[in-house]
N, C-alpha and C positions, 0 to 999 in steps of 0.2 A: 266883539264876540268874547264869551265869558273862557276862561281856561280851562279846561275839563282834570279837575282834582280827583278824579276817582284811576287815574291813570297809571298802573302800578307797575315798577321796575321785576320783573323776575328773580331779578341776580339780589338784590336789596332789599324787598319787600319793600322799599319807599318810594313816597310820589316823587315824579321826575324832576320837582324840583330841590328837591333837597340833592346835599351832596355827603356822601358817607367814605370815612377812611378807611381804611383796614389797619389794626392794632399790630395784627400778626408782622403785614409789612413794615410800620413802625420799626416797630420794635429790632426786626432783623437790620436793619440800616443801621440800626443806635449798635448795637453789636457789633456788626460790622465794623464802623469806624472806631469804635473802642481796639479791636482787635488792630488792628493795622496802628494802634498803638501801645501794643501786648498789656493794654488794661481790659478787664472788664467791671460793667456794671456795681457800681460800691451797693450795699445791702442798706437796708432802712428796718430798723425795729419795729417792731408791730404790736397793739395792744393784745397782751394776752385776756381771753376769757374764761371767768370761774365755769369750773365744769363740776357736778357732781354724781360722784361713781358710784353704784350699790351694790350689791353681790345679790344675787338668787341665791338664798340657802334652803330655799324649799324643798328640795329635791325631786323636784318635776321641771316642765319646761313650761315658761312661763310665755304668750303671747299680746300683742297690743298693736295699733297703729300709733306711728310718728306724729306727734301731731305739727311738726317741721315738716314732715313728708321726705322726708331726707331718703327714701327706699325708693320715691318713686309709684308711691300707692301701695308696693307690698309691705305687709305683714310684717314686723320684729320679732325676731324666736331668741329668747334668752335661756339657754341649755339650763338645768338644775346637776349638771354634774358637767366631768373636764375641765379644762383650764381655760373655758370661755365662761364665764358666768354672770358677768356684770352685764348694767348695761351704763352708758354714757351719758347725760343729761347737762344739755347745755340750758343755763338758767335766762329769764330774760333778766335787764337794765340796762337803762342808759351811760353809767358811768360800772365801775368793778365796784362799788362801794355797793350800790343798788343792788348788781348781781350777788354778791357775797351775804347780802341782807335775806333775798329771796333760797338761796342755798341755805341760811341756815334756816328758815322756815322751814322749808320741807323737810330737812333732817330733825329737825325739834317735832314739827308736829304727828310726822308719823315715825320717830322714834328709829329710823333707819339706820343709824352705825349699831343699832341691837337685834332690828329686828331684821334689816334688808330688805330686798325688794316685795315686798308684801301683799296680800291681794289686794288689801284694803286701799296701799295707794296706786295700784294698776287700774282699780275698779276708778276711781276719784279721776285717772287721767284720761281713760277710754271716757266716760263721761264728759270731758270737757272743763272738769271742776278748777285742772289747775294749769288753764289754759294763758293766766295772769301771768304766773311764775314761770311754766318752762316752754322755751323756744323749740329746744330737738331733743330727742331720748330713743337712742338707736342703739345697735350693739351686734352680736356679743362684743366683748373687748374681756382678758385679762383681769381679773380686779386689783391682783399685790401688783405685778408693774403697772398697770396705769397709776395707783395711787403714789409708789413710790419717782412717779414723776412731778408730784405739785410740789412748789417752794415756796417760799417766802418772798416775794414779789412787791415792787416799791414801783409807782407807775404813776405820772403826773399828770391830773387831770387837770380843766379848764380851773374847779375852783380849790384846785389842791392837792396836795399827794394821798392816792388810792395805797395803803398797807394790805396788802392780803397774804395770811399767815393762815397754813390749810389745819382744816382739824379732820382727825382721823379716829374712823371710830373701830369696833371690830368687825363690821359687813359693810361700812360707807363712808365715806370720805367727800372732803369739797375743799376749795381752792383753786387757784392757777398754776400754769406754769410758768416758766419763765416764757419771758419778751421772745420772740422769733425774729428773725432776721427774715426780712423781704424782698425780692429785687421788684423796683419799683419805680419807674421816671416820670415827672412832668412834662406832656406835649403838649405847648401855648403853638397855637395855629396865628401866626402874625399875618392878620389880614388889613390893609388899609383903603381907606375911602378917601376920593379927591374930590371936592368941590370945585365949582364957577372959579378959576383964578387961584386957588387956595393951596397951600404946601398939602401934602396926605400926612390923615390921620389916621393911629394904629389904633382900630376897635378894640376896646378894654374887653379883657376873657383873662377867666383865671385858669382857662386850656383844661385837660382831661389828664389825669393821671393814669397809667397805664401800668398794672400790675403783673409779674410772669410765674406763674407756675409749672412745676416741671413734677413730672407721673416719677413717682420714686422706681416703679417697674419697669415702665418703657421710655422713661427717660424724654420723652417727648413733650415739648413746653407747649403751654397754651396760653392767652393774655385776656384779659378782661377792664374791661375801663371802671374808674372811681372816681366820681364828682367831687372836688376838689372839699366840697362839706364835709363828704363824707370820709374822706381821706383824714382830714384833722380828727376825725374822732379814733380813727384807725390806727394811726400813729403821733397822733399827739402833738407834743413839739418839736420832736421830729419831721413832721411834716416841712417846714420850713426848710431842712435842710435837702428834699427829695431832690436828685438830680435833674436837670430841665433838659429836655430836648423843644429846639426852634423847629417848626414844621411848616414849611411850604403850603399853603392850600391845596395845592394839589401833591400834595404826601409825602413832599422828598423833606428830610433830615439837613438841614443847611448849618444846626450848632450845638453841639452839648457841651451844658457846662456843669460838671460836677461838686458845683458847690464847695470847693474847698480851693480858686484858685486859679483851676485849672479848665480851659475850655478847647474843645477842639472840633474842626470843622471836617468833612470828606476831604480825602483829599482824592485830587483830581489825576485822572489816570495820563499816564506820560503820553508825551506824543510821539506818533512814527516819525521816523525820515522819509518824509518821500524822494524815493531814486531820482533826480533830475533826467530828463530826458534827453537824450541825445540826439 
């Protein structure tokens, strides 16, 4: 009798045979045992991305979809007056070299630290024209502090060191910022298989790295898993160093070792005395 695959878990959305952790759980355990060793979680640099800013000087308000979608399907309103005026635009590439390549495009060809956010290139993006070059373009945002955050940024890629040095014009600007700091662990799931007679073997997995972000307002953290691929591009050669947590198959935390030496397991909760009886 064939297994019926269309059989779907409620809690999971996955068929029932697959088996799914929870990060959130994760993650509090890896915390946890840090804590009861008054450490926590070491930070991991994170590649920054060229972002380029332009200012509305039109003096109207300027509207467009994301073509990121980063609103959620609503509408962009970039004000023509107040202290929101810009808007944001994150460039694509694969490496900051690419991106910073693509940033100056758009600032060269429609003239943007002069002229800003202009119809000509709102029309060109609503269109889809310059769907090659930018990834998200949202806002408002600030234009003098956002721009007075890009630096001089030195960032090593796979086939080399990325330089990105921002240029700043009178309505727009592009660059990076510096590297951020991320809390960030590798979970390798150690699961092994026995054969006929055979010692067990630990299934090769290069496990899920597991990213935590915390709402700057509510202060409330959330986690997201990162394919160990994808991870290397995210942090680079850094990556190497992400702290590891050992994962149980069935989700418990058995060892983190922070890469620098240092490893430590739960520790196990004390035991009662039981009263002897009389």
């Amino acid at each position: 009798m064939a297994l019926d695959k269309t059989f779907n878990s409620s809690s999971t959305g996955k068929s029932w045979q697959d088996k799914v952790l929870d990060a959130d759980k994760i993650w509090a355990q890896v915390k946890s045992i840090l804590a009861k060793q008054n450490l926590q979680l070491p930070t991991t640099p994170r590649r920054p991305d060229v972002r380029l800013i332009v200012n509305n000087i039109s003096g109207h308000d300027i509207q467009f979809q994301n073509p990121g979608d980063h609103s959620g399907g609503k509408q962009e309103l970039i004000p023509g007056e107040g202290d929101q005026t810009s808007v944001m635009i994150m460039v694509k590439g694969a490496t900051l070299e690419e991106q910073y390549q693509n940033a100056k495009t758009l600032y060269t060809k429609y003239a943007l630290g002069r002229k800003g956010l202009s119809q000509n290139f709102v029309t060109d993006l609503t269109k889809g024209k310059l769907a090659e070059l930018i990834d998200e373009a949202y806002g408002p945002a600030p234009f003098q502090s956002q721009v007075s955050k890009l630096a001089d940024v030195e960032w090593k890629e796979p086939n080399g060191i990325s330089k990105i040095l921002p240029e700043k014009g009178l309505y727009a600007a592009y660059g990076a910022r510096p590297a951020t700091e991320e809390l960030v662990f590798l979970a390798q799931f150690h699961i092994y298989v026995k054969g006929t007679g055979t010692t067990s073997e630990l299934v090769e997995s290069s496990g899920m790295n597991i990213a935590v972000s915390t709402d700057w307002e509510t202060q409330k953290e959330t986690t997201r898993p990162i394919v160990p691929s994808v991870a290397k591009i995210y942090y680079g050669e850094h990556a190497a160093r992400i702290p590891t947590a050992i994962v149980h198959p069935d989700g418990k935390v058995k060892e983190i070792d922070l890469k620098d030496g240092r490893i430590y397991a739960p520790i196990p909760p004390k035991k009662k005395n039981k009263t002897p009886k009389l």
